[in-house]
PDBQT receptor file of N, H, CA, C and O in Angstrom, charges set to zero:
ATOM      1  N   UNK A   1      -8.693  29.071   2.386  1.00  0.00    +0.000 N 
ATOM      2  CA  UNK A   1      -7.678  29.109   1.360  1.00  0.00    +0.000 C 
ATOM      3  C   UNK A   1      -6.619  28.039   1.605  1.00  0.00    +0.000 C 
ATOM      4  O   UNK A   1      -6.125  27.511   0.608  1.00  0.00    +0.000 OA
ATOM      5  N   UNK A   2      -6.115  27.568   3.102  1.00  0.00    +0.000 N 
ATOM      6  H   UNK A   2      -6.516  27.997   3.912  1.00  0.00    +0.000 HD
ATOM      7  CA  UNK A   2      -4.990  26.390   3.310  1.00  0.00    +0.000 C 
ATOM      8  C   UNK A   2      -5.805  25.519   3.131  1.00  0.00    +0.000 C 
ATOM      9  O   UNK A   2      -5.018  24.573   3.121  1.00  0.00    +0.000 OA
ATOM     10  N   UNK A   3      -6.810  25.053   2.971  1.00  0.00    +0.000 N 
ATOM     11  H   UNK A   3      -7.449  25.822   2.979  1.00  0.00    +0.000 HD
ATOM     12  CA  UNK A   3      -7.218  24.102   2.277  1.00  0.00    +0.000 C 
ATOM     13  C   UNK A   3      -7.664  23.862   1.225  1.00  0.00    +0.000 C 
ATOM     14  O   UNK A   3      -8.029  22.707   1.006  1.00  0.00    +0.000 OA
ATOM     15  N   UNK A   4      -7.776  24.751   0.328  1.00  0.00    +0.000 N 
ATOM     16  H   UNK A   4      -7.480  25.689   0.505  1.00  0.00    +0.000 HD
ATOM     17  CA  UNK A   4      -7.320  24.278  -1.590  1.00  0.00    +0.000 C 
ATOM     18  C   UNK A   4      -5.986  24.369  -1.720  1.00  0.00    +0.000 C 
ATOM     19  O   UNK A   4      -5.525  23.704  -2.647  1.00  0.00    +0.000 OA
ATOM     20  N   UNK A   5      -5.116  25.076  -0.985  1.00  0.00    +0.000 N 
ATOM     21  H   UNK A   5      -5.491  25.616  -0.232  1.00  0.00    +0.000 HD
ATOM     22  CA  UNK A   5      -3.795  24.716  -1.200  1.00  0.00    +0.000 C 
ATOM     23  C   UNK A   5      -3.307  23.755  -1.009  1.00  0.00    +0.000 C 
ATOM     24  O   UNK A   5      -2.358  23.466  -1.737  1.00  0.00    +0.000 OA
ATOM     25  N   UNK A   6      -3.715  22.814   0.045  1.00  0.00    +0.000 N 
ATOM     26  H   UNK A   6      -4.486  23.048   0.637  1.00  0.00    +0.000 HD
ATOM     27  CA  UNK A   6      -3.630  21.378   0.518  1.00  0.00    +0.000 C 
ATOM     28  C   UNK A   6      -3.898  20.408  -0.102  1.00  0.00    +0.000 C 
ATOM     29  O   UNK A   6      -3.279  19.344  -0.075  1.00  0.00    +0.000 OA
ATOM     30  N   UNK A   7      -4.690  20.623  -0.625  1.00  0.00    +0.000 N 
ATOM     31  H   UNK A   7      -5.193  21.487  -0.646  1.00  0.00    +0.000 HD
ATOM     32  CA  UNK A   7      -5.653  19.738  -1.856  1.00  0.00    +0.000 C 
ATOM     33  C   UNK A   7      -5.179  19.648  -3.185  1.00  0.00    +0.000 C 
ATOM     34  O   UNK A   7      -5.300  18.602  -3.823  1.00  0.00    +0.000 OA
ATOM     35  N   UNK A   8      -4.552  20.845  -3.737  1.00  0.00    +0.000 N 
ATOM     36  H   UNK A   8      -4.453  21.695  -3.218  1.00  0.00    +0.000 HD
ATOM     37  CA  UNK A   8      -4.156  21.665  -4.713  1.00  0.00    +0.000 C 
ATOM     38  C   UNK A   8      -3.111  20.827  -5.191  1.00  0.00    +0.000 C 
ATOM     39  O   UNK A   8      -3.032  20.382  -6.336  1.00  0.00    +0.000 OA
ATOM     40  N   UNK A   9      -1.998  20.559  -3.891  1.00  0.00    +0.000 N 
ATOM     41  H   UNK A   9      -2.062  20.921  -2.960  1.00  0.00    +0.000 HD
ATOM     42  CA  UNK A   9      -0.973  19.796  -3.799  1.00  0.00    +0.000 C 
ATOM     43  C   UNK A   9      -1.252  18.309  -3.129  1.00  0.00    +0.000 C 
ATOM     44  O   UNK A   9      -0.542  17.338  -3.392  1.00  0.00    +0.000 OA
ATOM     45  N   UNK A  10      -1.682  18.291  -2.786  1.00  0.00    +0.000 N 
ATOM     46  H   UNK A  10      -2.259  19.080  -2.573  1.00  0.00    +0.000 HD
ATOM     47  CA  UNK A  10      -2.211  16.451  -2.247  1.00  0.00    +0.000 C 
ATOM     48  C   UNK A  10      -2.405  16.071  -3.159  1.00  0.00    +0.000 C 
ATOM     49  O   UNK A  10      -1.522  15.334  -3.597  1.00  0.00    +0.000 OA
ATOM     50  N   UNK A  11      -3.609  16.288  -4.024  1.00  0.00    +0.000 N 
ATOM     51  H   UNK A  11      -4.327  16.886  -3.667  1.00  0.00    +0.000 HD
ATOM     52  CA  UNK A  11      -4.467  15.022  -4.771  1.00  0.00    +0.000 C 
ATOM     53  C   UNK A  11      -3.253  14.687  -5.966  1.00  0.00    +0.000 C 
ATOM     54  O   UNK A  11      -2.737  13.578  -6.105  1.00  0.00    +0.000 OA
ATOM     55  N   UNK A  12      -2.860  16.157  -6.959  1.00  0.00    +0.000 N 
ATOM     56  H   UNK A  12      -3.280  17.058  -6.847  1.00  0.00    +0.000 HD
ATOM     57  CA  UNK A  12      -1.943  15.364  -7.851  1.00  0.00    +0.000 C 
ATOM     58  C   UNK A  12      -0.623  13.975  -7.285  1.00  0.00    +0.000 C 
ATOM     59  O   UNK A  12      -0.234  13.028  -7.968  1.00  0.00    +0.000 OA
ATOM     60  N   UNK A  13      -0.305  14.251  -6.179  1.00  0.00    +0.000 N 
ATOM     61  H   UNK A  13      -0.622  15.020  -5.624  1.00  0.00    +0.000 HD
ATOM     62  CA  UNK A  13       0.460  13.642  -5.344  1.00  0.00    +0.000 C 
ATOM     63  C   UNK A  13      -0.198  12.492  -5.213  1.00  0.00    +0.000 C 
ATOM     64  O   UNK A  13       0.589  11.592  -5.507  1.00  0.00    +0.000 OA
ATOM     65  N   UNK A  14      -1.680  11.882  -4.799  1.00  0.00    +0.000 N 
ATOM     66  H   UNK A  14      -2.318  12.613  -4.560  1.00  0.00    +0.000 HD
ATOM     67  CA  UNK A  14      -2.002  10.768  -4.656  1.00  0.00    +0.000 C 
ATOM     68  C   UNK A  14      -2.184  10.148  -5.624  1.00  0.00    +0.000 C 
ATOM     69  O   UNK A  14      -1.974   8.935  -5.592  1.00  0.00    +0.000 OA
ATOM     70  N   UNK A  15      -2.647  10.795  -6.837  1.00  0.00    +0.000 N 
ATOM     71  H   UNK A  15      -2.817  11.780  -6.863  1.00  0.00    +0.000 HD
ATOM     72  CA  UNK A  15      -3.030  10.286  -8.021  1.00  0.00    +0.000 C 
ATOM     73  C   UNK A  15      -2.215   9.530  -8.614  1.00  0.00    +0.000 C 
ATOM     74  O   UNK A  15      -2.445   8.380  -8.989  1.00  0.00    +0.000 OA
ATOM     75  N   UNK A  16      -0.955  10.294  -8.760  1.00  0.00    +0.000 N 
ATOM     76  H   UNK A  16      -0.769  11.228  -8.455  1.00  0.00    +0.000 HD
ATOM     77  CA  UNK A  16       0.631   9.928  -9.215  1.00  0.00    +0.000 C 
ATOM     78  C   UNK A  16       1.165   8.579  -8.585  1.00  0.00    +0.000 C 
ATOM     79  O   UNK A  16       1.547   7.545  -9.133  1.00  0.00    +0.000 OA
ATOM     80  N   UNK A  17       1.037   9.024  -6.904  1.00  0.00    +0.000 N 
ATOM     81  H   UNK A  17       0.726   9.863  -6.459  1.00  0.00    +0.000 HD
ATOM     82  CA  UNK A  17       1.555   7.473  -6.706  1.00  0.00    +0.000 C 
ATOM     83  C   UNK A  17       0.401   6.346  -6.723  1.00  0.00    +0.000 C 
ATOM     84  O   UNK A  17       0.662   5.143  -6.712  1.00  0.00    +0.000 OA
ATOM     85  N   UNK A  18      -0.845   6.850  -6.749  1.00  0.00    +0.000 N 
ATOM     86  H   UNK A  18      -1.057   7.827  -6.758  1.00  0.00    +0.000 HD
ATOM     87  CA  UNK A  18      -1.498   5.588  -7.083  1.00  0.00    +0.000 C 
ATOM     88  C   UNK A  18      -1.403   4.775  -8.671  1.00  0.00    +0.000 C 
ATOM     89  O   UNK A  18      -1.657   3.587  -8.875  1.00  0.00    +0.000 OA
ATOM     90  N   UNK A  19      -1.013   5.684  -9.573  1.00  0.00    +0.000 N 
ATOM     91  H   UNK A  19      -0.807   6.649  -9.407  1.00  0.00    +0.000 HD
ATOM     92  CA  UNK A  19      -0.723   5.429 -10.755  1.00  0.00    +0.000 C 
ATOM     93  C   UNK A  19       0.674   4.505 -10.796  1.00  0.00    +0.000 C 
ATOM     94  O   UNK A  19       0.650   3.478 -11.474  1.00  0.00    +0.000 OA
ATOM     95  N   UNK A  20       1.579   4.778 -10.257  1.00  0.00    +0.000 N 
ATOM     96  H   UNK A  20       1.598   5.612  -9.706  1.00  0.00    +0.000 HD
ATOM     97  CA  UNK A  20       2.970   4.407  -9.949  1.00  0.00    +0.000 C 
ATOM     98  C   UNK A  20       2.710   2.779  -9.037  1.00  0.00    +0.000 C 
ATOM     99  O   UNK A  20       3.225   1.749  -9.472  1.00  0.00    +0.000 OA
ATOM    100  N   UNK A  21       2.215   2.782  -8.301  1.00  0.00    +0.000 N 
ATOM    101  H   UNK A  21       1.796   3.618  -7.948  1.00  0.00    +0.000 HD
ATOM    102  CA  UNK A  21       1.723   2.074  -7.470  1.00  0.00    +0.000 C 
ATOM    103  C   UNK A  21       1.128   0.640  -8.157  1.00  0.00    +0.000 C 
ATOM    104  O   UNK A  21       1.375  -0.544  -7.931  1.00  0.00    +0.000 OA
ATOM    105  N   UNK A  22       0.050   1.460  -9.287  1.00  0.00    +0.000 N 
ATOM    106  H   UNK A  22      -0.152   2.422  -9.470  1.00  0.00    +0.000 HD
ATOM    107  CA  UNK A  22      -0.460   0.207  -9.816  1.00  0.00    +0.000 C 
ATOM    108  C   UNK A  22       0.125  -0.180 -11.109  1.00  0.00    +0.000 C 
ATOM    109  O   UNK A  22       0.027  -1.354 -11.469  1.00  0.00    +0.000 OA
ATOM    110  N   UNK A  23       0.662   0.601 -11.770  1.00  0.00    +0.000 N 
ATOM    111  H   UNK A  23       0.741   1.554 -11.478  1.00  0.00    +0.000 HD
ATOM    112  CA  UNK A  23       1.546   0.290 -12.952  1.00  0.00    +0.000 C 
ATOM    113  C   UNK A  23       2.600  -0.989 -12.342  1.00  0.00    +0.000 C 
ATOM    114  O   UNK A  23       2.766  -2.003 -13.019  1.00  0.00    +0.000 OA
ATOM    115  N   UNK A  24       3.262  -0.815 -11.029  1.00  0.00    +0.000 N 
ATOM    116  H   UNK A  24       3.127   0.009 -10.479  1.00  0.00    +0.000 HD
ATOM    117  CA  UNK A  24       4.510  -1.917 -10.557  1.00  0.00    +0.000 C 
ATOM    118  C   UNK A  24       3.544  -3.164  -9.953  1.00  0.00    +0.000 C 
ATOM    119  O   UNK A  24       4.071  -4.277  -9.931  1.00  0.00    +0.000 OA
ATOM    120  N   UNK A  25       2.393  -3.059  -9.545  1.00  0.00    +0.000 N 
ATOM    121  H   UNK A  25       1.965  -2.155  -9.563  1.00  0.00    +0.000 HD
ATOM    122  CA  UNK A  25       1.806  -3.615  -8.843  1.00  0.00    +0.000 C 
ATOM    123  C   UNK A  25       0.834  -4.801 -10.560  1.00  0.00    +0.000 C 
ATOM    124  O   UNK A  25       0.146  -5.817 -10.669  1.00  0.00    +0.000 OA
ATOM    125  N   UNK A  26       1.241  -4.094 -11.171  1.00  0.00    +0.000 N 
ATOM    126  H   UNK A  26       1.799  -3.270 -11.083  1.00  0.00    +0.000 HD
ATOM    127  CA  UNK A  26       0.487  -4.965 -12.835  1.00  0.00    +0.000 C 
ATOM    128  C   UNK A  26       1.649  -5.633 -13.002  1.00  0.00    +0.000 C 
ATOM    129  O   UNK A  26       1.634  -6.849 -12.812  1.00  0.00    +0.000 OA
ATOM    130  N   UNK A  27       2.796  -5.023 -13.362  1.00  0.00    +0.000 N 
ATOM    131  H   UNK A  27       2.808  -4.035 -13.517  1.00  0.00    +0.000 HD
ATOM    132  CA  UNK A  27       4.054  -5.588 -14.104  1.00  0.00    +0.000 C 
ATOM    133  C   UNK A  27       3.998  -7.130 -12.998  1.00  0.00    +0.000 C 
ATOM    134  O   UNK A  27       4.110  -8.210 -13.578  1.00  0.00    +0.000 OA
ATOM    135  N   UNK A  28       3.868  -7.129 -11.829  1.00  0.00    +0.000 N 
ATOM    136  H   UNK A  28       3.778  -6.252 -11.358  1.00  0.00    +0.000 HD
ATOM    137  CA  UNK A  28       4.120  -8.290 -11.041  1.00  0.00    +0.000 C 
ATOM    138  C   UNK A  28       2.885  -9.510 -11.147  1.00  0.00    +0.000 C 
ATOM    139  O   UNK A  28       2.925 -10.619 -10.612  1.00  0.00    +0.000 OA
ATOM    140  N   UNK A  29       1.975  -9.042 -11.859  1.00  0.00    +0.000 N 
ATOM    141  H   UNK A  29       1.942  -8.142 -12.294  1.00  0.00    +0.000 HD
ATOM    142  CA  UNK A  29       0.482 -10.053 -11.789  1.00  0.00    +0.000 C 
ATOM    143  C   UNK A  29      -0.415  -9.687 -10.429  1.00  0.00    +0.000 C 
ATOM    144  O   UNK A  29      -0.908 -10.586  -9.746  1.00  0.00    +0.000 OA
ATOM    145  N   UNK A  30      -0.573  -8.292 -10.112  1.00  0.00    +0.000 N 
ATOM    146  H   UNK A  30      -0.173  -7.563 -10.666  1.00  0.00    +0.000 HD
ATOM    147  CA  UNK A  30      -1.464  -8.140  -8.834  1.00  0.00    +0.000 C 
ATOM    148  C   UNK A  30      -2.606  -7.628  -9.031  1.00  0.00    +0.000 C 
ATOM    149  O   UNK A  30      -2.827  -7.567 -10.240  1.00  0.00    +0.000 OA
ATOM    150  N   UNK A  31      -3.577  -7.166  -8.309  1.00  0.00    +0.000 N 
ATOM    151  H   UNK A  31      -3.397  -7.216  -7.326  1.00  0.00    +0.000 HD
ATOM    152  CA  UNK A  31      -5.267  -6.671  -9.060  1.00  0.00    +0.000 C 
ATOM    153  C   UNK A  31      -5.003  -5.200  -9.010  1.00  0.00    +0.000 C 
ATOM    154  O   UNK A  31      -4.338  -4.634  -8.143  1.00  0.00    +0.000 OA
ATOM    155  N   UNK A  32      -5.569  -4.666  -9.987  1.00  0.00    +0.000 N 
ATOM    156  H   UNK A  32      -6.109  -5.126 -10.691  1.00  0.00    +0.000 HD
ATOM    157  CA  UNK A  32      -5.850  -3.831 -10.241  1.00  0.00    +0.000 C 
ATOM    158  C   UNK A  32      -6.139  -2.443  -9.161  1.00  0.00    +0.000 C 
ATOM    159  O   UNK A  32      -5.418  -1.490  -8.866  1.00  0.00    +0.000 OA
ATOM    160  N   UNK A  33      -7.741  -2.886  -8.684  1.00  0.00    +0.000 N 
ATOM    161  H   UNK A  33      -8.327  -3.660  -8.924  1.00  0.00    +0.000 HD
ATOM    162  CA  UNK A  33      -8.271  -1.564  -7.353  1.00  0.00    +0.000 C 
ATOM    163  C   UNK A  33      -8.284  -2.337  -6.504  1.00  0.00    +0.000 C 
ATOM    164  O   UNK A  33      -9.330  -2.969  -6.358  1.00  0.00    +0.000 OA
ATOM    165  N   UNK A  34      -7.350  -2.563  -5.758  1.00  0.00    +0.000 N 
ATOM    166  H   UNK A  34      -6.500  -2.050  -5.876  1.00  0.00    +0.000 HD
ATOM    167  CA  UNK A  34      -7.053  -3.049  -4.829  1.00  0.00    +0.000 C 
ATOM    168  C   UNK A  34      -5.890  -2.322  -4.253  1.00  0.00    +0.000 C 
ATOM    169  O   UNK A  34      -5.804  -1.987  -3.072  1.00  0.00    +0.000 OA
ATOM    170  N   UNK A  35      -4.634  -2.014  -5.562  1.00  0.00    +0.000 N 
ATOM    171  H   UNK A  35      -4.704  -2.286  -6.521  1.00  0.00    +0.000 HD
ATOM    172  CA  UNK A  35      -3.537  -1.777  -5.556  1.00  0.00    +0.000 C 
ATOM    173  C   UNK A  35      -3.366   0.081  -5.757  1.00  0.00    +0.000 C 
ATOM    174  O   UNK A  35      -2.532   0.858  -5.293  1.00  0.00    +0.000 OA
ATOM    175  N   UNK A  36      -4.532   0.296  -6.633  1.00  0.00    +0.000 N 
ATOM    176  H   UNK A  36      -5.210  -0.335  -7.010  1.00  0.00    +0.000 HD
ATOM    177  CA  UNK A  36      -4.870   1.983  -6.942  1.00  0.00    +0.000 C 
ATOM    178  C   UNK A  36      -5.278   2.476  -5.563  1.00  0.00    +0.000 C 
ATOM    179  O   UNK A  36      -4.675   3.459  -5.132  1.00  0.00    +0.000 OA
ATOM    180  N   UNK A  37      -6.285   1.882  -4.767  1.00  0.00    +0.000 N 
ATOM    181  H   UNK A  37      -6.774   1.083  -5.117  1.00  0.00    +0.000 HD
ATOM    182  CA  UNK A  37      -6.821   2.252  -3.851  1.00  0.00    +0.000 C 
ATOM    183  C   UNK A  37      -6.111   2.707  -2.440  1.00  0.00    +0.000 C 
ATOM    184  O   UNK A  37      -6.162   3.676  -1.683  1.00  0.00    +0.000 OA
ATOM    185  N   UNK A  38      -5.339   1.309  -2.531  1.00  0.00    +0.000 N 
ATOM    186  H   UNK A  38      -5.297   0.522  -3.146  1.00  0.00    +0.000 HD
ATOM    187  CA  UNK A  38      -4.023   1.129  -1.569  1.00  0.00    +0.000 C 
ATOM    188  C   UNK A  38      -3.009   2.966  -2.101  1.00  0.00    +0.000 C 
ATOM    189  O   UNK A  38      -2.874   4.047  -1.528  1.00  0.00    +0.000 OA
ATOM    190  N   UNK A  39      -2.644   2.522  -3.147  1.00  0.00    +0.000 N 
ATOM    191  H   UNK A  39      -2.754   1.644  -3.613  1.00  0.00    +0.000 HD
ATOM    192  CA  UNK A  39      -1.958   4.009  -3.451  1.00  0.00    +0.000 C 
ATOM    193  C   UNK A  39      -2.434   5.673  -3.546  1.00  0.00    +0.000 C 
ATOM    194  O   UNK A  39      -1.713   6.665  -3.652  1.00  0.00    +0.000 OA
ATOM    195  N   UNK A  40      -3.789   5.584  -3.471  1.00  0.00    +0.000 N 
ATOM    196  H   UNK A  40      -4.375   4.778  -3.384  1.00  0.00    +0.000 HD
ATOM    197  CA  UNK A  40      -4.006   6.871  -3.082  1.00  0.00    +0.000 C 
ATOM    198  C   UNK A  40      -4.201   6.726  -2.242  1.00  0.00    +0.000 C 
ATOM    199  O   UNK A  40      -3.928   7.867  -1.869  1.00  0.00    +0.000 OA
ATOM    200  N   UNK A  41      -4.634   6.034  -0.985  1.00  0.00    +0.000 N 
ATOM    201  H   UNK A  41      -4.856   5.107  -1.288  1.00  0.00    +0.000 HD
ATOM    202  CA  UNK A  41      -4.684   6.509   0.585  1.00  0.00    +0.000 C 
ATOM    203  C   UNK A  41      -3.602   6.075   1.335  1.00  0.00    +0.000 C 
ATOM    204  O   UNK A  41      -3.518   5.910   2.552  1.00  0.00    +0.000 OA
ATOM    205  N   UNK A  42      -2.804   5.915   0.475  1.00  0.00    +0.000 N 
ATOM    206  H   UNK A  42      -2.872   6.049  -0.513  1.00  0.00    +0.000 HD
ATOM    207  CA  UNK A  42      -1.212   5.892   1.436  1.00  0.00    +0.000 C 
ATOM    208  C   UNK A  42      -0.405   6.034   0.325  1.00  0.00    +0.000 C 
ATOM    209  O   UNK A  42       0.082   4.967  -0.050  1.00  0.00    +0.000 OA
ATOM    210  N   UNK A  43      -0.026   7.268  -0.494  1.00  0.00    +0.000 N 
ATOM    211  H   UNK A  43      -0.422   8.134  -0.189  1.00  0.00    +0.000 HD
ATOM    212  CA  UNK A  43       1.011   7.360  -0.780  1.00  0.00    +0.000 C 
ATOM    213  C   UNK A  43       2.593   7.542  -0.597  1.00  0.00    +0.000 C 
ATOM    214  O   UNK A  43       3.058   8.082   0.407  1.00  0.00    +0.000 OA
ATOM    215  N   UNK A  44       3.248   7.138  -1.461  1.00  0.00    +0.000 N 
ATOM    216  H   UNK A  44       2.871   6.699  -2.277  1.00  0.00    +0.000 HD
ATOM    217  CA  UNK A  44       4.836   7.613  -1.544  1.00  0.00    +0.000 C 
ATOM    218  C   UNK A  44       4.760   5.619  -0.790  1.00  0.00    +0.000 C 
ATOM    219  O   UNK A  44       4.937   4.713  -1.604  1.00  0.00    +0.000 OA
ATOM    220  N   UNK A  45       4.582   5.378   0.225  1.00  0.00    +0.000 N 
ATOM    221  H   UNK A  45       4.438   6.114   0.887  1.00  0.00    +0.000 HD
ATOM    222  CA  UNK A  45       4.876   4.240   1.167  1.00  0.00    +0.000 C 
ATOM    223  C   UNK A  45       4.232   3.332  -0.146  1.00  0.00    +0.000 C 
ATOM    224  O   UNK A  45       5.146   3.278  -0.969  1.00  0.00    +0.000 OA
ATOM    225  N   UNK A  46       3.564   2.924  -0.442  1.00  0.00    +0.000 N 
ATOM    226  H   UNK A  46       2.822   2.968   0.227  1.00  0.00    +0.000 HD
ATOM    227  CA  UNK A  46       2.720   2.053  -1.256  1.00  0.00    +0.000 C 
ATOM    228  C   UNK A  46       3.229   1.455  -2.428  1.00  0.00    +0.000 C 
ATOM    229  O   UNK A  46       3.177   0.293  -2.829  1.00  0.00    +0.000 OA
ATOM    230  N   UNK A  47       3.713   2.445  -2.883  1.00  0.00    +0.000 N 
ATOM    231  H   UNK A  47       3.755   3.390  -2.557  1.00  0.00    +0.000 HD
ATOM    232  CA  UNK A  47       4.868   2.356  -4.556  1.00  0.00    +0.000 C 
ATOM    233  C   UNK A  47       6.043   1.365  -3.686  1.00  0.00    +0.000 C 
ATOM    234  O   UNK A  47       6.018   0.179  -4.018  1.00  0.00    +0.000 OA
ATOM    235  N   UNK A  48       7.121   1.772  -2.543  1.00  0.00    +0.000 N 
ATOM    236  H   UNK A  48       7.141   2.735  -2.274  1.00  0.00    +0.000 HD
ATOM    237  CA  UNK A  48       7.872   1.287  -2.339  1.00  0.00    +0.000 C 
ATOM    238  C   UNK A  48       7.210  -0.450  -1.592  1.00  0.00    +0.000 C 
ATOM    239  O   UNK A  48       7.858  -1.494  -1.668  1.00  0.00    +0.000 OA
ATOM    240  N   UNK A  49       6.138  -0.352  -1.077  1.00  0.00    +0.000 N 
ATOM    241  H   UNK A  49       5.612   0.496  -1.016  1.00  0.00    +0.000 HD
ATOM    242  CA  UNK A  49       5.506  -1.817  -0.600  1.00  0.00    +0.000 C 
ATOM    243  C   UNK A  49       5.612  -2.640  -1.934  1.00  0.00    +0.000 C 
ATOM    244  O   UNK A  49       6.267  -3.672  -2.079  1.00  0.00    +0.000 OA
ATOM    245  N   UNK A  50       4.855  -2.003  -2.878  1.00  0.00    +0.000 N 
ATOM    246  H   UNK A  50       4.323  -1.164  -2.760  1.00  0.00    +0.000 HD
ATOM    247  CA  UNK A  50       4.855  -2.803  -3.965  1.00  0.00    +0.000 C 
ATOM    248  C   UNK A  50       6.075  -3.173  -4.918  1.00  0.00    +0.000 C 
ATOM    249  O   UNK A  50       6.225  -4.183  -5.605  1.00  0.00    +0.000 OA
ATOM    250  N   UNK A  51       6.837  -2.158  -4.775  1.00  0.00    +0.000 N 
ATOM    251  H   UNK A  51       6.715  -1.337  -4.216  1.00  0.00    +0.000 HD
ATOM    252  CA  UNK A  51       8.507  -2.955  -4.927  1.00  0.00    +0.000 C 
ATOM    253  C   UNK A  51       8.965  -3.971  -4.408  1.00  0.00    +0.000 C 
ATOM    254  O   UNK A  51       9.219  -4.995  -5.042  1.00  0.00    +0.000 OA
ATOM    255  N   UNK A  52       9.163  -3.795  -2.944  1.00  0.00    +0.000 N 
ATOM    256  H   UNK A  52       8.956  -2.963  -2.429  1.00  0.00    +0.000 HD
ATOM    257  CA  UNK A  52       9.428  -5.132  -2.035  1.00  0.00    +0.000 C 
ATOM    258  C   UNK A  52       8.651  -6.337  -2.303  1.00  0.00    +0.000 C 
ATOM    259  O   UNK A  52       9.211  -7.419  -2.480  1.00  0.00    +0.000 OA
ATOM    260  N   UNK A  53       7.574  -6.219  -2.336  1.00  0.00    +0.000 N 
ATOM    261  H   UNK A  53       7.118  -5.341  -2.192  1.00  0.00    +0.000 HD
ATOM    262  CA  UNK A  53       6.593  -7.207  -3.068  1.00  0.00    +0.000 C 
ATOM    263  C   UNK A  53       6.579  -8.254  -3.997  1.00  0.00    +0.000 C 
ATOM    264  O   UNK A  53       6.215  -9.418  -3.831  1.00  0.00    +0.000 OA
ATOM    265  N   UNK A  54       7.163  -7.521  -5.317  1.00  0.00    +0.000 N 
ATOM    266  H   UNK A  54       7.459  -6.575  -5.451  1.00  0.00    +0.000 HD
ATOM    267  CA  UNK A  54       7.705  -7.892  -6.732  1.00  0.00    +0.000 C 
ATOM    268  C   UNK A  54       8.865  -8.058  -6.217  1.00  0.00    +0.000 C 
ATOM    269  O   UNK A  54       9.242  -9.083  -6.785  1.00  0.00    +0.000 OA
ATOM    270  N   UNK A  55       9.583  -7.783  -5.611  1.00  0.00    +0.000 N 
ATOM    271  H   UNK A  55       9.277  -6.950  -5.150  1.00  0.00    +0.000 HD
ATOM    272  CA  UNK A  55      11.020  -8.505  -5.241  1.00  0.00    +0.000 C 
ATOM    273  C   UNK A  55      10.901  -9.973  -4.866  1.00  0.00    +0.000 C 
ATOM    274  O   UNK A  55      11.324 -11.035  -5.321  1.00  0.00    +0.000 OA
ATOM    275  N   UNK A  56      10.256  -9.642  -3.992  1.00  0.00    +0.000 N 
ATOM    276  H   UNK A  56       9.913  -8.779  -3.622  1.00  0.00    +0.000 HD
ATOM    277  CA  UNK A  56      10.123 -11.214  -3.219  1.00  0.00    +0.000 C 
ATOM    278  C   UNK A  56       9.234 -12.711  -3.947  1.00  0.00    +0.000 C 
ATOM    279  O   UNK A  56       9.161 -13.935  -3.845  1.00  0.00    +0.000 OA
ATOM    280  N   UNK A  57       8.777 -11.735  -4.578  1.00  0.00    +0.000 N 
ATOM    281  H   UNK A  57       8.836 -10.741  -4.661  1.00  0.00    +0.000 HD
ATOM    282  CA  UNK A  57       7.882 -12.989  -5.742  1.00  0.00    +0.000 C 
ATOM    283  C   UNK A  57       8.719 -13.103  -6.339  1.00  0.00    +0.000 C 
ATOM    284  O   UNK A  57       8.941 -14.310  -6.437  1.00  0.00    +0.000 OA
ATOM    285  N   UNK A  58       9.904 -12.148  -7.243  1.00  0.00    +0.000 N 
ATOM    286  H   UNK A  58       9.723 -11.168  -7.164  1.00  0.00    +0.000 HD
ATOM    287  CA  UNK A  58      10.757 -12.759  -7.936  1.00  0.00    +0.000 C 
ATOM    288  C   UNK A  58      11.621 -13.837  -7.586  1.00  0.00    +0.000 C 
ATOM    289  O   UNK A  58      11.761 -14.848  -8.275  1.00  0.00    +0.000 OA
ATOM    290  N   UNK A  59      12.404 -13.528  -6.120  1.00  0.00    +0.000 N 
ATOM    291  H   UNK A  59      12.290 -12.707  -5.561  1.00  0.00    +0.000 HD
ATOM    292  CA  UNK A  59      13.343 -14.431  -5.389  1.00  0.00    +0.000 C 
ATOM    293  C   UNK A  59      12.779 -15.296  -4.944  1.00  0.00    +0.000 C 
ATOM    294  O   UNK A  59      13.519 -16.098  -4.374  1.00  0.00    +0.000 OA
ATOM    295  N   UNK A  60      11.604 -15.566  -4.928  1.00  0.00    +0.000 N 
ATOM    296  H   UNK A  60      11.003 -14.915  -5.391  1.00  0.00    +0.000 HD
ATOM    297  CA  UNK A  60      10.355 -16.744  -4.727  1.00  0.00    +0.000 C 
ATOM    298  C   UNK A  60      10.427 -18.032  -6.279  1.00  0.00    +0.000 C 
ATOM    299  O   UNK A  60      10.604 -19.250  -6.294  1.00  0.00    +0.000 OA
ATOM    300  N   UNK A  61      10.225 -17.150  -7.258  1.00  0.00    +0.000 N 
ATOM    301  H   UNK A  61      10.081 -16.161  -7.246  1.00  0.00    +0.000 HD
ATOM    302  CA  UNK A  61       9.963 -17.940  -8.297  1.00  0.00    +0.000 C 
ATOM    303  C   UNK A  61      11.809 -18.405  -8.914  1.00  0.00    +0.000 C 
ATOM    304  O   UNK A  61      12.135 -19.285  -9.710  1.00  0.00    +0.000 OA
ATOM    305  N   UNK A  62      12.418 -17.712  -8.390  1.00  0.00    +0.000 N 
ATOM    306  H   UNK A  62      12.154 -16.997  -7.744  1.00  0.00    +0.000 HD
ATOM    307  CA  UNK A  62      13.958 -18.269  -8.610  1.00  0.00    +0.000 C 
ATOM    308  C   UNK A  62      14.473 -19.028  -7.740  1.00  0.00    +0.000 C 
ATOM    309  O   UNK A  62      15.596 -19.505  -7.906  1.00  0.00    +0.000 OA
ATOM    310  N   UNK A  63      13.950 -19.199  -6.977  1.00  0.00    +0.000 N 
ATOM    311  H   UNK A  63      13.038 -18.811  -6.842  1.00  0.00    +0.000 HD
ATOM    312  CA  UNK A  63      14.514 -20.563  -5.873  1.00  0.00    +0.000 C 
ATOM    313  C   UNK A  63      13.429 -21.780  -6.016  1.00  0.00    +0.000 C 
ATOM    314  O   UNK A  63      13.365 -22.625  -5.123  1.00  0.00    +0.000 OA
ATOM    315  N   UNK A  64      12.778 -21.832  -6.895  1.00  0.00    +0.000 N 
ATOM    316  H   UNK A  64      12.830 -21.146  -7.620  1.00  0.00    +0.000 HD
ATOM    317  CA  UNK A  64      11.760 -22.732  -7.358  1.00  0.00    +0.000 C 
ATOM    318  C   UNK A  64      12.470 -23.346  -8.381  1.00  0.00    +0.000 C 
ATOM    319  O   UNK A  64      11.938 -24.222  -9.063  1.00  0.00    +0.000 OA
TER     320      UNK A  64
């Protein structure tokens, strides 16, 4: 039973930030399953990588 409860609550959790993950990870020009994949097996961390990410490409393409 602690493990459909685990599951129960995990997967919507990975799904979400892999969704989150690759939605910020598009807005910046990045691939697709590369970026989904990345976000379900490391969520919550992944969304915020891909922030920093798109940051730095931005402050990249503005000092250009």
């Amino acid at each position: 039973m602690f493990l459909f409860d685990t599951l129960f609550f995990a997967l919507p959790l990975c799904l979400l930030s892999a969704v989150m993950t690759v939605y910020i990870a598009h807005m910046y020009g990045r691939r697709f399953w590369p970026w989904l994949l990345f976000g379900f097996f490391v969520p919550i961390v992944s969304t915020f990588i891909a922030i920093a990410l798109g940051i730095r490409d931005a402050r990249r393409k503005g000092e250009q």
